[in-house]
TIMI-165662 format. One record per atom (N, C-alpha, C): residue number from 1; residue in one letter; atom name; x, y, z. Coordinates in steps of 0.001 Angstrom, whole numbers, plus 500000, padded with zeros to 6 digits. Layout:
SITE,i,aa,at,X,Y,Z
SITE,NUM,A,CA,X,Y,Z
...
This chain:
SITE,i,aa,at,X,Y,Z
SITE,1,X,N,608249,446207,393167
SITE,1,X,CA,609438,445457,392844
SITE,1,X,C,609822,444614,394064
SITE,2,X,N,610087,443314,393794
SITE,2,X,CA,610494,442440,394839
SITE,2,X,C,611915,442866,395158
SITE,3,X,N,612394,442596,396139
SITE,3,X,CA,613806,442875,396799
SITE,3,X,C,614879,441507,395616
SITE,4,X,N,615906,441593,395644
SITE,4,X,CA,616923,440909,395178
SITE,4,X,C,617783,441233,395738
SITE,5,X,N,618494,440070,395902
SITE,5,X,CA,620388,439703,396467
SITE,5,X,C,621052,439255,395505
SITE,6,X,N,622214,439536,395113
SITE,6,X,CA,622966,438984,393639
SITE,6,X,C,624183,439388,394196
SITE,7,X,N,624838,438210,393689
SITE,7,X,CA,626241,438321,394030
SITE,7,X,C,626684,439588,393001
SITE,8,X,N,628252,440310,393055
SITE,8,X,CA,628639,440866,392191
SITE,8,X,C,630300,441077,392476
SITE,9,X,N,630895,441212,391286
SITE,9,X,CA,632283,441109,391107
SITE,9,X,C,632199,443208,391336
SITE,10,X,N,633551,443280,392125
SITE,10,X,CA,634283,444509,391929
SITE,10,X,C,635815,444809,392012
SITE,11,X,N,635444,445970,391149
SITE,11,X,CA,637776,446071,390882
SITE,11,X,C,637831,447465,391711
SITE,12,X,N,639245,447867,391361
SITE,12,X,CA,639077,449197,392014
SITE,12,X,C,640670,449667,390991
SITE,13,X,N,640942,450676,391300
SITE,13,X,CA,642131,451227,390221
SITE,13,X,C,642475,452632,391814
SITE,14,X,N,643395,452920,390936
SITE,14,X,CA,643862,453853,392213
SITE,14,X,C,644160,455251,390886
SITE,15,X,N,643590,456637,390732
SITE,15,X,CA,643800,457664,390112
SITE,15,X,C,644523,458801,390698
SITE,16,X,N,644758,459781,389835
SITE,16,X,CA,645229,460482,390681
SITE,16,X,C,643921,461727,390938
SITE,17,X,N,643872,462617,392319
SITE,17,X,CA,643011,462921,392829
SITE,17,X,C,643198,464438,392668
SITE,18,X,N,642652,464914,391136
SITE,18,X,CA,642189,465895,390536
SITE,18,X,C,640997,466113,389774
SITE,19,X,N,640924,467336,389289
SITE,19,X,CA,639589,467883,388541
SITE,19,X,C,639513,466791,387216
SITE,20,X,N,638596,466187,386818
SITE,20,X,CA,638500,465481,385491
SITE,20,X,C,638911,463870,385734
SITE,21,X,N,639521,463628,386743
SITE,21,X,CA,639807,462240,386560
SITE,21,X,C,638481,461240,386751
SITE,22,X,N,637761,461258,387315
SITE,22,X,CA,636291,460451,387450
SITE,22,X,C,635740,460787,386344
SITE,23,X,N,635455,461558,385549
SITE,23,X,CA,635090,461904,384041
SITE,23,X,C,635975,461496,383268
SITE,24,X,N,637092,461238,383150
SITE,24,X,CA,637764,460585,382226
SITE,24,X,C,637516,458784,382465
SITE,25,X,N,637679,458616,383334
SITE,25,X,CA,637664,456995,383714
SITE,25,X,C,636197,456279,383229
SITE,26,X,N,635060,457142,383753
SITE,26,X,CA,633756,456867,382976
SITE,26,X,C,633625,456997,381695
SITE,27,X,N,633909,458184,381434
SITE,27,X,CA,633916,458378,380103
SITE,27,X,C,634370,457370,379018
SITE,28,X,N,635418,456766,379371
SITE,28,X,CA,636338,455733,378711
SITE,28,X,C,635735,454351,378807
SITE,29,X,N,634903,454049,379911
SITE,29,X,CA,634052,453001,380240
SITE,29,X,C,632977,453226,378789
SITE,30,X,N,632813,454444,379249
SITE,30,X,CA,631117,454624,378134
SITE,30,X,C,631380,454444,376536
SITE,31,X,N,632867,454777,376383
SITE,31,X,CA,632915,454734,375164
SITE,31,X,C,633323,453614,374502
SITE,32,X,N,633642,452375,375643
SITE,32,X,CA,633702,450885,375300
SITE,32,X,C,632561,450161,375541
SITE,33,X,N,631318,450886,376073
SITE,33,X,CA,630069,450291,376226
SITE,33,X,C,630165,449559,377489
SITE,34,X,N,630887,450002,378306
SITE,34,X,CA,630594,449067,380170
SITE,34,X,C,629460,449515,380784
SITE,35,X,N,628537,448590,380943
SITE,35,X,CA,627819,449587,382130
SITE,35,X,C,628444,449022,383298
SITE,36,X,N,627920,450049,384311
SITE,36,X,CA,628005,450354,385712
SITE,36,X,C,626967,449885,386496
SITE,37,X,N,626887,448837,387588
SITE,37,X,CA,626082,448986,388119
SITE,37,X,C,626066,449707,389664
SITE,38,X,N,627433,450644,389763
SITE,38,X,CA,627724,451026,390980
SITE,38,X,C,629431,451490,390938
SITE,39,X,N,629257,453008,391435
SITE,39,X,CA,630631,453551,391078
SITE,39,X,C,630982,454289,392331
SITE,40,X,N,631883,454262,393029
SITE,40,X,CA,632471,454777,394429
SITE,40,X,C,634035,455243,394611
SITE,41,X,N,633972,455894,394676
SITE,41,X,CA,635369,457120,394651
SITE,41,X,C,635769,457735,395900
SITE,42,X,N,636955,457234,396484
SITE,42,X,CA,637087,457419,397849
SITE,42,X,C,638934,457759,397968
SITE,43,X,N,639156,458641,398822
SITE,43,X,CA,640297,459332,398434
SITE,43,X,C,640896,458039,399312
SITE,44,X,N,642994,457930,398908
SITE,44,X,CA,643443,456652,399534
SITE,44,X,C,645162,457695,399160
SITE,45,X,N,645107,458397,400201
SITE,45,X,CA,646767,458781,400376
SITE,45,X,C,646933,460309,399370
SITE,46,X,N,648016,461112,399667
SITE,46,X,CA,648151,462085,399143
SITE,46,X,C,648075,461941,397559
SITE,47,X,N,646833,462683,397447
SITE,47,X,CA,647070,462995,395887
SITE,47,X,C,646395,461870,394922
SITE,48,X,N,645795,461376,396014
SITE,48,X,CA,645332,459700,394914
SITE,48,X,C,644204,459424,395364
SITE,49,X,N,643297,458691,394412
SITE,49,X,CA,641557,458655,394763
SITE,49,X,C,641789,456962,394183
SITE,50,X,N,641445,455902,395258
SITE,50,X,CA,640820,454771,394574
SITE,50,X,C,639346,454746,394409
SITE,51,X,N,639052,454170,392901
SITE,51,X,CA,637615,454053,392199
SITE,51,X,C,637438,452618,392059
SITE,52,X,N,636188,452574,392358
SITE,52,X,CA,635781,451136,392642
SITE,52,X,C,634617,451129,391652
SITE,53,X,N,634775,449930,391333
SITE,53,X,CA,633813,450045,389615
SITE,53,X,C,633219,448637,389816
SITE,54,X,N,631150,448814,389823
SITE,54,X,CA,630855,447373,389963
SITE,54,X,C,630329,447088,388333
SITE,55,X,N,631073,446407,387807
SITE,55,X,CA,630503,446065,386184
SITE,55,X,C,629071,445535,386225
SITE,56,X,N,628409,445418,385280
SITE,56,X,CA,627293,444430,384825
SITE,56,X,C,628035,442987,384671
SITE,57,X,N,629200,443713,383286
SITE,57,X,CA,629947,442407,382748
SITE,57,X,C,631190,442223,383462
SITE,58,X,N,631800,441752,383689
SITE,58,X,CA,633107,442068,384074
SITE,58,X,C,633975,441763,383089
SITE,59,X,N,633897,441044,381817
SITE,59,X,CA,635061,440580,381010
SITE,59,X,C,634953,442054,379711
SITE,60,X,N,633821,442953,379944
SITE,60,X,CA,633766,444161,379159
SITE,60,X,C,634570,444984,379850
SITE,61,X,N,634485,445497,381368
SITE,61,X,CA,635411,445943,381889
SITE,61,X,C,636488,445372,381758
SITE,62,X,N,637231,444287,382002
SITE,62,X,CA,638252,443900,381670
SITE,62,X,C,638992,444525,380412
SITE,63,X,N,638341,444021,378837
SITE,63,X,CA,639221,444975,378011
SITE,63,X,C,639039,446365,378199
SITE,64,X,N,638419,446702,378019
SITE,64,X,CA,638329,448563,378398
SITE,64,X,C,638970,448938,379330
SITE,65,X,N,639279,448174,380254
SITE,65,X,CA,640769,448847,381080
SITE,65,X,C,641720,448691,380530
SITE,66,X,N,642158,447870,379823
SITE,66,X,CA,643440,447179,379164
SITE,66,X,C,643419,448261,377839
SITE,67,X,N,642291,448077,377334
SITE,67,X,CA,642665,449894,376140
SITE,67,X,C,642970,450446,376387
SITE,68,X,N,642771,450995,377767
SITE,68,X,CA,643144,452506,378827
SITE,68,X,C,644225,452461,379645
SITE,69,X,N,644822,451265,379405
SITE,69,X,CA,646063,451444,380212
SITE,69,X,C,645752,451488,381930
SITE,70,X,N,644220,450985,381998
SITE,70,X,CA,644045,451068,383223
SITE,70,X,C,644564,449568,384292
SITE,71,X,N,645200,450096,385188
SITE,71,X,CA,645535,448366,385999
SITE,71,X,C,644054,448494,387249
SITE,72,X,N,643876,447321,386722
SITE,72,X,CA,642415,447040,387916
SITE,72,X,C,642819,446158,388976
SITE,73,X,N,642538,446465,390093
SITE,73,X,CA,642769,444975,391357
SITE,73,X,C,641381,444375,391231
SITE,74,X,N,641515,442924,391398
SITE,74,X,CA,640299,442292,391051
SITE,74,X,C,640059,441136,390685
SITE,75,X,N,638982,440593,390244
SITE,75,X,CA,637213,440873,390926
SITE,75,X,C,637560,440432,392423
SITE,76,X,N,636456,441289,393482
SITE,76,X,CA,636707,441136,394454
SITE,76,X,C,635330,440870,394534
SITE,77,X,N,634621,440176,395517
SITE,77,X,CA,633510,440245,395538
SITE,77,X,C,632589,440549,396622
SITE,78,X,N,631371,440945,396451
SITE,78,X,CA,630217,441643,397736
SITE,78,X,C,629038,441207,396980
SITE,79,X,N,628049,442156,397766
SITE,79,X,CA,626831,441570,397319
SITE,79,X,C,625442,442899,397114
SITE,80,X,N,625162,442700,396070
SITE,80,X,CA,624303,444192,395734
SITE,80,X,C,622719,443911,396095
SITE,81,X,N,622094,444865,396485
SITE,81,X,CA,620289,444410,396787
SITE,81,X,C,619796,445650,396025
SITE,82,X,N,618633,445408,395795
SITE,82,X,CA,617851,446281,395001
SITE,82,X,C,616003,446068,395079
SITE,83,X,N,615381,447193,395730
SITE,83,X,CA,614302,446581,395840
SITE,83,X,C,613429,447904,396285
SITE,84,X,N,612160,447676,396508
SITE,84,X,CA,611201,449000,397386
SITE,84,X,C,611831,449433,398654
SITE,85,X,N,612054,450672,398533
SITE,85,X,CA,612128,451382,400294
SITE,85,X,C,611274,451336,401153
SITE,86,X,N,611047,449615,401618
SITE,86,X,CA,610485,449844,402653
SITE,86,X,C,610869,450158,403892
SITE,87,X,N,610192,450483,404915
SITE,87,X,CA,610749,450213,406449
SITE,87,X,C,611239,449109,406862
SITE,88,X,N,612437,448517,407224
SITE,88,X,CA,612907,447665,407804
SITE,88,X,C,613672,446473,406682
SITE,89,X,N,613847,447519,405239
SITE,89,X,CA,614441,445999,404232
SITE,89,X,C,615630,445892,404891
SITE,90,X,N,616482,446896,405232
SITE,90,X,CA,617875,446907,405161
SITE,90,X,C,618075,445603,406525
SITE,91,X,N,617223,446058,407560
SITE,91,X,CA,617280,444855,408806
SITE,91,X,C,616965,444013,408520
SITE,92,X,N,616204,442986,407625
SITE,92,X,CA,615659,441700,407103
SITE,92,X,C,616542,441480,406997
SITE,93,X,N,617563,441974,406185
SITE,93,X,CA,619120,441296,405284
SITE,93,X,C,619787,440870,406533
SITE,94,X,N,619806,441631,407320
SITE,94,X,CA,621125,442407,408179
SITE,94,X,C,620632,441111,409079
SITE,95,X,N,619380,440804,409505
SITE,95,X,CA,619011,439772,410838
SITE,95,X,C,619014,438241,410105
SITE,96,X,N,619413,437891,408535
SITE,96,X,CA,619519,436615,407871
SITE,96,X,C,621310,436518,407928
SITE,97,X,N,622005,437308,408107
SITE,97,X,CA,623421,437643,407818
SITE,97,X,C,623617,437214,409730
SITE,98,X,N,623203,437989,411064
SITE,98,X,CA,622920,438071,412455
SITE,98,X,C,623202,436467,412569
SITE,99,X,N,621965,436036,411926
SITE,99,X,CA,621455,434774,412192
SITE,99,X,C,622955,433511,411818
SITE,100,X,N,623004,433966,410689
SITE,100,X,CA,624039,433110,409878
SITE,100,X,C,625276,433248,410781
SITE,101,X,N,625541,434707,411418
SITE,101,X,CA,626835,434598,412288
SITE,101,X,C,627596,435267,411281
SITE,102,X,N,627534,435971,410669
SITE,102,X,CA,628269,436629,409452
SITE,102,X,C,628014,438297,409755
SITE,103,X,N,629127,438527,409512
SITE,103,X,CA,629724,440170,409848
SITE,103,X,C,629690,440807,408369
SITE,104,X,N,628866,441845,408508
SITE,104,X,CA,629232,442863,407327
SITE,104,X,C,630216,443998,407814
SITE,105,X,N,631258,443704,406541
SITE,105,X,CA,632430,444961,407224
SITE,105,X,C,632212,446334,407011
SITE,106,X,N,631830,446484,405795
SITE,106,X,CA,631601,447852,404978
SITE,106,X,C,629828,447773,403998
SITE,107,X,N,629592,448663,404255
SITE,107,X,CA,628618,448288,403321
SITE,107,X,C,628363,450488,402395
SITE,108,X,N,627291,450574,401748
SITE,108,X,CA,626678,451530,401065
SITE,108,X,C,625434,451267,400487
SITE,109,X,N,624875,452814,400871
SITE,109,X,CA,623630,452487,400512
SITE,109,X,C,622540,453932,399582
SITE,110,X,N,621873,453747,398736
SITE,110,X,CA,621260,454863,398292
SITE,110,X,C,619963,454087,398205
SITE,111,X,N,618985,455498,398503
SITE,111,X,CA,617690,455148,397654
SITE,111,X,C,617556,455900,396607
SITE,112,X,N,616284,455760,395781
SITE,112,X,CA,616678,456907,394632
SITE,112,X,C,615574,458064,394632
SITE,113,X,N,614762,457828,395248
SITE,113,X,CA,614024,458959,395323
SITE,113,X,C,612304,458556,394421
SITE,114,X,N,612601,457291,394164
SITE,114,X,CA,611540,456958,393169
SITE,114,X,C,610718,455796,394058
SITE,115,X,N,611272,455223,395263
SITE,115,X,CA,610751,454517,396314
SITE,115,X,C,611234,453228,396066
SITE,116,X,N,612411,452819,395643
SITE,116,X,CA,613036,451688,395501
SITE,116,X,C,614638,452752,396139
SITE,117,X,N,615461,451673,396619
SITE,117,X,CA,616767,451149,396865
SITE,117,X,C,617625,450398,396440
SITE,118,X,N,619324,450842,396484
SITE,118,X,CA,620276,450063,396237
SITE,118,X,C,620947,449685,397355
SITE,119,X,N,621778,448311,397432
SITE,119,X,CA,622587,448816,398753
SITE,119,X,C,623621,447273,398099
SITE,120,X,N,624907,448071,398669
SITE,120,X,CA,626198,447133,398494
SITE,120,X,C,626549,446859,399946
SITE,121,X,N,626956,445225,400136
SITE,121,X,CA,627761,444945,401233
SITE,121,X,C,628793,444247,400605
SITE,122,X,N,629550,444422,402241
SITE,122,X,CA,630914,443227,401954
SITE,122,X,C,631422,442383,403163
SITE,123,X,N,631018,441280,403035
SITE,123,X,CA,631691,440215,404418
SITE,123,X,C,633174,439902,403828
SITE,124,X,N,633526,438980,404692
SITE,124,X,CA,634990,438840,404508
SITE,124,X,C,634911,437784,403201
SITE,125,X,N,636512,437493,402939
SITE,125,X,CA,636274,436250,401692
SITE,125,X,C,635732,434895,402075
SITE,126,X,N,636090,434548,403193
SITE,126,X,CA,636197,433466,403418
SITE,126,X,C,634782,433107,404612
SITE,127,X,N,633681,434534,404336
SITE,127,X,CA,632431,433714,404586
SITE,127,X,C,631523,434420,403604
SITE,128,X,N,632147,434638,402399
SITE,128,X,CA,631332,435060,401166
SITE,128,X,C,630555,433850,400669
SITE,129,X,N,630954,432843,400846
SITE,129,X,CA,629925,431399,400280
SITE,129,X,C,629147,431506,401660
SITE,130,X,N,629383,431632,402751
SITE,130,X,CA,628106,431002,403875
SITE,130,X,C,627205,432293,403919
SITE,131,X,N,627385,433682,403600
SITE,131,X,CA,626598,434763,403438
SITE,131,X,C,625724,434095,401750
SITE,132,X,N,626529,433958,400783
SITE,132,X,CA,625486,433929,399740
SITE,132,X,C,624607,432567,400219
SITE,133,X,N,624820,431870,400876
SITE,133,X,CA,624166,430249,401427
SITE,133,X,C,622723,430960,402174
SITE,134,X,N,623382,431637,403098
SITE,134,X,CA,622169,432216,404526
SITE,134,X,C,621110,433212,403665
SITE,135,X,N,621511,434077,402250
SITE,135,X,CA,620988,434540,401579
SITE,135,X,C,619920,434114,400616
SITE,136,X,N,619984,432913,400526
SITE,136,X,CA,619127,431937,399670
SITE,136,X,C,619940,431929,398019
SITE,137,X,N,621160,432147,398239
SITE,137,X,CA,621741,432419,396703
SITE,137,X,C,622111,430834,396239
């Protein structure tokens, strides 16, 4: 599999931070047909978990929150890669981004165990066009 860079939209919702709430929120996705291409759950203050949800579609997520009474902040945007685990993909990106003069603030990353990789970054807004530019997007 060749490597890919693709832009991608993400929201995030803020839950409250108990047993069942990430199973309910998916669940409710699944049963409006959203896929996911990336789901991250990170605690944000007593008692509360913000979930960050990267759609395929985003206007499917859109109603399916609005059925659910869910309020989304959003689309925010980053940039997803997907490709073989090789040695040194993650630095290719990282030394075209170097080059460009562009800072990644946050990023995540999995492989899956099958010898390919995912990985999400995020530069700021306002060098999200010269990152997707230096990217070949």
């Amino acid at each position: 599999m060749a490597t890919t860079v693709r832009r991608i939209d993400y929201f995030h919702a803020t839950v409250k931070d108990k047993p069942g709430e990430a199973f309910a929120v998916l669940s409710r996705l699944e049963d409006e047909g959203v896929n996911l291409l990336a789901f991250s759950a990170v605690p944000c203050g007593l008692g509360h978990t913000q979930v960050v949800l990267f759609p395929e579609n985003t206007d499917s997520l859109a109603r399916a929150a609005s059925k659910a009474d869910m309020v989304l902040i959003g689309p925010q945007k980053a940039f997803i890669v997907q490709g073989d685990d090789v040695l040194g993909a993650l630095a290719d990106i990282h030394h075209k981004l170097y080059e460009g003069n562009i800072n990644v603030y946050a990023s995540n990353g999995v492989t899956d165990g099958r010898g390919g990789y995912g990985y999400i970054f995020y530069v700021k807004p306002e060098e999200y066009e010269a990152a997707a530019q230096v990217l070949g997007l």
